[in-house]
C-alpha positions, -999 to +999 in steps of 0.1 A: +430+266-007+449+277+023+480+299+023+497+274+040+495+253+008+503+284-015+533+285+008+539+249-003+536+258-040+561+283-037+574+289-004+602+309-014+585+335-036+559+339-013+585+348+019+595+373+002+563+391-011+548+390+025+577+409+038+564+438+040+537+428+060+556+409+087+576+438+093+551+464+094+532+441+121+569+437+140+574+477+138+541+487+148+538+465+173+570+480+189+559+518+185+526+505+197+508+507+160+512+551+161+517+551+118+486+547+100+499+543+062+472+555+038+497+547+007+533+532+008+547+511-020+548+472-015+574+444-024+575+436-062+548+462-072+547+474-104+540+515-103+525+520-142+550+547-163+530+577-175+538+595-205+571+605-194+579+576-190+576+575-151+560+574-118+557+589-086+557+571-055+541+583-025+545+576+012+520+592+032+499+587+063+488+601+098+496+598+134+474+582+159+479+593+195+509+617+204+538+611+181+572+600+195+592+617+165+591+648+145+611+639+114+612+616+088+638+603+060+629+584+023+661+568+011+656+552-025+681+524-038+680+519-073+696+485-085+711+486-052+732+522-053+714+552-032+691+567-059+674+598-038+673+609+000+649+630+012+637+646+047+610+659+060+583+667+090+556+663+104+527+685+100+495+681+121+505+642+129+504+636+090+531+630+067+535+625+028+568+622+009+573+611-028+600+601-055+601+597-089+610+562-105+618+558-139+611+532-166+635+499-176+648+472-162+659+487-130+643+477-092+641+497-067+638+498-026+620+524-008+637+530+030+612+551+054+632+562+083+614+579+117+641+599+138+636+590+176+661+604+197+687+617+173+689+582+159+671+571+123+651+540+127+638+520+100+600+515+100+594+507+064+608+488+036+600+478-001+617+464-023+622+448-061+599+476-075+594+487-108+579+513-132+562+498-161+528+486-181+496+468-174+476+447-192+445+428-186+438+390-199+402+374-191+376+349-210+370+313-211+399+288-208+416+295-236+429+329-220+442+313-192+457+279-199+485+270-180+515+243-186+540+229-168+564+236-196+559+270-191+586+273-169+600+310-176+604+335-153+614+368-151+620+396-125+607+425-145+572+399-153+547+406-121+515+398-115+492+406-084+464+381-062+452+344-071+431+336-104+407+319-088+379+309-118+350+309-106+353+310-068+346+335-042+379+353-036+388+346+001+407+366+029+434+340+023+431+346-007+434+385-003+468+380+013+485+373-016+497+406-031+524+410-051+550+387-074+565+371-099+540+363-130+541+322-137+527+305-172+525+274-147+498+265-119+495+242-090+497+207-088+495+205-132+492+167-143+492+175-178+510+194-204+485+219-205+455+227-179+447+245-150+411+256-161+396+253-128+425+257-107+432+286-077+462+301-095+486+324-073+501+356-098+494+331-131+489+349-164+488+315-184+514+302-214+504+330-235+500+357-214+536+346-202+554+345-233+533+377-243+554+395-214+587+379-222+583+398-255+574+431-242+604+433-217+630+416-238+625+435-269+610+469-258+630+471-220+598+477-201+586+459-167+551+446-175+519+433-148+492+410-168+462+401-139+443+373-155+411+370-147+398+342-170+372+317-162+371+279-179+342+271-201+325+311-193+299+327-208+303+363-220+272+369-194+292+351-170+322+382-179+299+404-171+293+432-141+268+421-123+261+453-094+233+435-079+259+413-067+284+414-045+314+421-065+338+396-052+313+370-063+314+374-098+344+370-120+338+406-130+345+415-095+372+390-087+394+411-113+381+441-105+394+440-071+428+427-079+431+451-103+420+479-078+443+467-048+472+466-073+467+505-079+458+498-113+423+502-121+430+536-139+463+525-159+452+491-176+463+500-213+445+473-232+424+441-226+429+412-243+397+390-245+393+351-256+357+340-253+330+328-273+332+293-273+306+288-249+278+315-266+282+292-296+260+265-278+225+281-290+213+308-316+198+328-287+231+330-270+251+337-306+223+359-311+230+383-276+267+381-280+273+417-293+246+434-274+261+416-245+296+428-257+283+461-257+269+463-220+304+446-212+330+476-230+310+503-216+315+487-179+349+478-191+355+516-198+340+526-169+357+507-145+393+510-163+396+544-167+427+541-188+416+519-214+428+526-248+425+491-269+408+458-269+425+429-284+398+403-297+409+366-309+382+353-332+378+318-322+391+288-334+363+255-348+364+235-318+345+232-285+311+239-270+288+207-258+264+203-286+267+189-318+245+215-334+270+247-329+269+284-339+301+287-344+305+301-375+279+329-367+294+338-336+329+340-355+312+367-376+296+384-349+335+391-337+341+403-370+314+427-363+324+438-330+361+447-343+345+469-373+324+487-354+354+496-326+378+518-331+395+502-301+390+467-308+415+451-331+406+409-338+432+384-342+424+352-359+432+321-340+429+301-374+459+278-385+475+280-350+488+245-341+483+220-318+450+225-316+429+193-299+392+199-309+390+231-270+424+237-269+457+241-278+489+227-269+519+249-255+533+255-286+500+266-299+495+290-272+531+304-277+521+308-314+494+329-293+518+358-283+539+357-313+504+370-333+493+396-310+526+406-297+532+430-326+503+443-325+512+452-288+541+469-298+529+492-323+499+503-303+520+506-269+560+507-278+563+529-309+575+502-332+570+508-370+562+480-383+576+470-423+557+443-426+517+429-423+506+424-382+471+415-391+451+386-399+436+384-436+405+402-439+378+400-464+368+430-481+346+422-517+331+393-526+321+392-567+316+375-595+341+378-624+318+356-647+291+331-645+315+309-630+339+323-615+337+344-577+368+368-567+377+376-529+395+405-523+412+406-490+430+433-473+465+420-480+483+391-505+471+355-495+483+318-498+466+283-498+471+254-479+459+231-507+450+197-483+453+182-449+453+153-432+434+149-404+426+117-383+436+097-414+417+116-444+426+146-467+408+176-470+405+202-492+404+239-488+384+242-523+356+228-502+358+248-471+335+278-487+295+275-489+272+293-504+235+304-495+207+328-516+196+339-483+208+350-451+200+320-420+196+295-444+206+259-449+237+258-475+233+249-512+253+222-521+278+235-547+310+222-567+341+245-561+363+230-590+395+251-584+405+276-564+439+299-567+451+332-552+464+362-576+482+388-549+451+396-524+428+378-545+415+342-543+399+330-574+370+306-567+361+286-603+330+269-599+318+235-618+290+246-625+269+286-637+256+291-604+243+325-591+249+326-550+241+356-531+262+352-500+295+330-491+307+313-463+349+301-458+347+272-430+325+253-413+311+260-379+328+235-361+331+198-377+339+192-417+312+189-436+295+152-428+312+144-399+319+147-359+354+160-367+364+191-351+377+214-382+413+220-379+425+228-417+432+232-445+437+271-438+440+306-457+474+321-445+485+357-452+512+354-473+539+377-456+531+367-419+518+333-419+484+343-400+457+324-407+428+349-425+396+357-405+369+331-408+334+348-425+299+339-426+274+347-455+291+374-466+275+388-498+286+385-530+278+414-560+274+405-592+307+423-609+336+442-588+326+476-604 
């Protein structure tokens, strides 16, 4: 895609964020190209706060050639008033000057002024800049999807460079820098979409509504770079230093990330994938060493990190019938215990989903899960009520007939749904095995009910199990029907609980 047809897209917008560029080439083309900036601030950049809730910005460079001036003047503008003057010289043809910008919803413009004979001249300008956070979104389609319905924008929501999936970012490409973040895409003929489509400053619906929350509620400007890729594997994710980097999707978001200034101040990742290692049990089977390979290079590369926020995945997608679904699901389980940084969020019960995807209210549904999360991790926000999905700590049997599930906090049912024209019932939904990687035993679940965090499980019949399952892989039970309820739902926060897989089961609680 050509910048010529970004500029179609959104003319406007992009006019404005290649400002800086225009009249740096005008400028140096009339002092005959003497400043060489090695760091200067751009339009609509985000500088990421620090602790005290700040950043500095520098404007530094050298000199080539004999200099025509001597001094030099940074003029700062905050919300359009004159924030901070300062002067300074030159000192062996190099120059540096700085100023401190603070959190909130204020902008800023930078004004670098060269003194040539008694007079200031204006040789620099940036403006709409903020102090804020930065966040990372990547994975498979689901952490991208765009919709035309997504149609908020916000001044204090930025995003850098093009999601481009899976191709090669170009030198067009590279000239788009900085602006405002969009939940939409190009040319979208449906609701929802955008999988495989060149994507300038798009976060996707979720990522979107994710930063409407943060600056809204908590007051802070806020940069997601998306750099998810439809229908990816989590080898596809990966680093691959063999190659070169701006041909992998690794790379791609690398470099944005790195031109943006970021690539030490990302605070958290937040990762959808999976759907496409559920395909085959050798790819199920690799996913957390794989996951592995991928935090350490994740950790390395993002020097900042402090969390990873997981979505376990929803029944639904992948190409084969046969499906690992429910094994992979548990391998995320897996992954968020054994992390200290790596919270999971179940994508179970959220609506609109079509068999792959969601629809924009789904996605929505999204960022009002994970959002508080964010905020307690990131904002200071005490939270007085349950964030988290339902968890599953003890599976036992009360009596011959009779299995208890403990979970971390107070459950509800959804008794039935109807889907595609038939009930079904959540009292079928868990499946039992006497050992691990086996086929199910067909069993009669005769009544389930919840006491507080416990769900009773009464069973027809005095069976002894060793392990239990709640959900199928992918389809109910019988059919080619994508699984999309009935749901377990934490009581206080309407969450759907984390699926599990042969989880097992003691004979008493004590």
């Amino acid at each position: 895609m050509k910048v010529n047809e970004y500029d179609k897209i959104n003319m406007k917008q992009l006019k404005k964020y290649s400002f800086l560029y225009v009249f740096m080439f005008t400028i140096s083309t009339l002092f005959a190209q003497e400043i060489n900036f090695t760091e200067a601030p751009e339009d609509y950049q985000l500088y990421a706060r620090n602790a005290s809730d700040s950043a500095q910005v520098f404007i530094s460079g050298n000199i080539k050639g004999e200099p025509n001036f001597d001094e030099f003047t940074l003029k700062v503008f905050k919300d359009d008033e004159l924030y901070h003057t300062q002067k300074d010289s030159l000192k062996n043809k190099k120059f540096s000057i700085s100023s401190k910008i603070n959190s909130g919803l204020h902008q800023f413009r930078f004004e670098f002024y060269i003194k040539i004979s008694n007079k200031d001249s204006l040789y620099l300008a940036a403006n709409h800049v903020v102090c804020g956070d930065a966040y990372i979104i990547t994975g498979q389609s689901n952490s991208h999807a765009s919709s035309r319905l997504s149609t908020y924008s916000n001044p204090y929501c930025r995003s850098f460079g093009v999601k481009t999936g899976y191709e090669t970012y170009t030198d067009d490409d590279k000239k788009v820098r900085w602006g405002l973040a969009t939940g939409n895409c190009p040319n979208l003929k449906k609701d929802v979409g955008g999988w495989f489509t060149k994507n300038p400053y798009g976060v996707g619906v979720w990522g979107m509504e994710l930063m409407k929350h943060i600056v809204e509620k908590h007051q802070v400007p806020v940069c997601i770079i998306n750099g998810g890729s439809g229908s990816s594997s989590i080898e596809q994710n990966m680093l691959y230093p063999e190659q070169i980097s701006l041909e992998t999707s690794f790379g791609r978001l690398a470099y944005r990330v790195n031109q943006a200034g970021l690539k030490d101040k990302i605070k958290a990742i937040l990762w959808h994938q999976g759907e496409s290692n559920a395909n085959t049990k050798e790819s199920y089977q690799a996913y957390a060493v794989n996951f592995d390979i991928l935090l350490k290079d994740w950790k390395r590369v993002y020097t900042g990190l402090e969390k990873i926020y997981l979505f376990q995945l929803h029944p639904g997608c992948g190409r084969l019938p046969k499906n690992y679904h429910a094994q992979l699901r548990e391998v995320q389980n897996q992954i968020a215990e054994k992390y200290e940084m790596v919270d999971i969020m179940s994508t179970m019960g959220v609506q609109g989903h079509d068999g792959c995807h969601f629809s924009h209210e789904g996605y929505l549904e999204f960022a009002k899960r994970i959002f508080p999360l964010v905020s307690r991790d990131f904002y200071g926000e005490k939270m007085s009520n349950i964030i988290t999905p339902p968890k599953l700590l003890h599976a036992y049997y009360e009596n011959s007939k009779q299995i208890v599930l403990t979970f971390n906090q107070p459950i509800l049912i959804e008794e039935k749904r109807e889907v595609k024209g038939k009930f079904h019932y959540l009292k079928d939904q868990f499946f039992f095995n006497n050992e691990l990687n086996t086929e199910d035993i067909p069993a009669k679940v005769k009544s389930i009910k919840t006491d507080e965090n416990k769900l009773l499980i009464t069973l027809n019949d005095a069976l002894a199990f060793n392990y239990i399952t709640y959900l199928p892989g992918k389809f109910y039970k019988g059919t080619k029907v994508v699984y999309n309820g009935p749901w377990l739902f934490g009581k206080e926060n309407n969450i759907g609980a984390l699926s599990f897989y042969q989880k097992p089961i003691v004979p008493s609680k004590d």
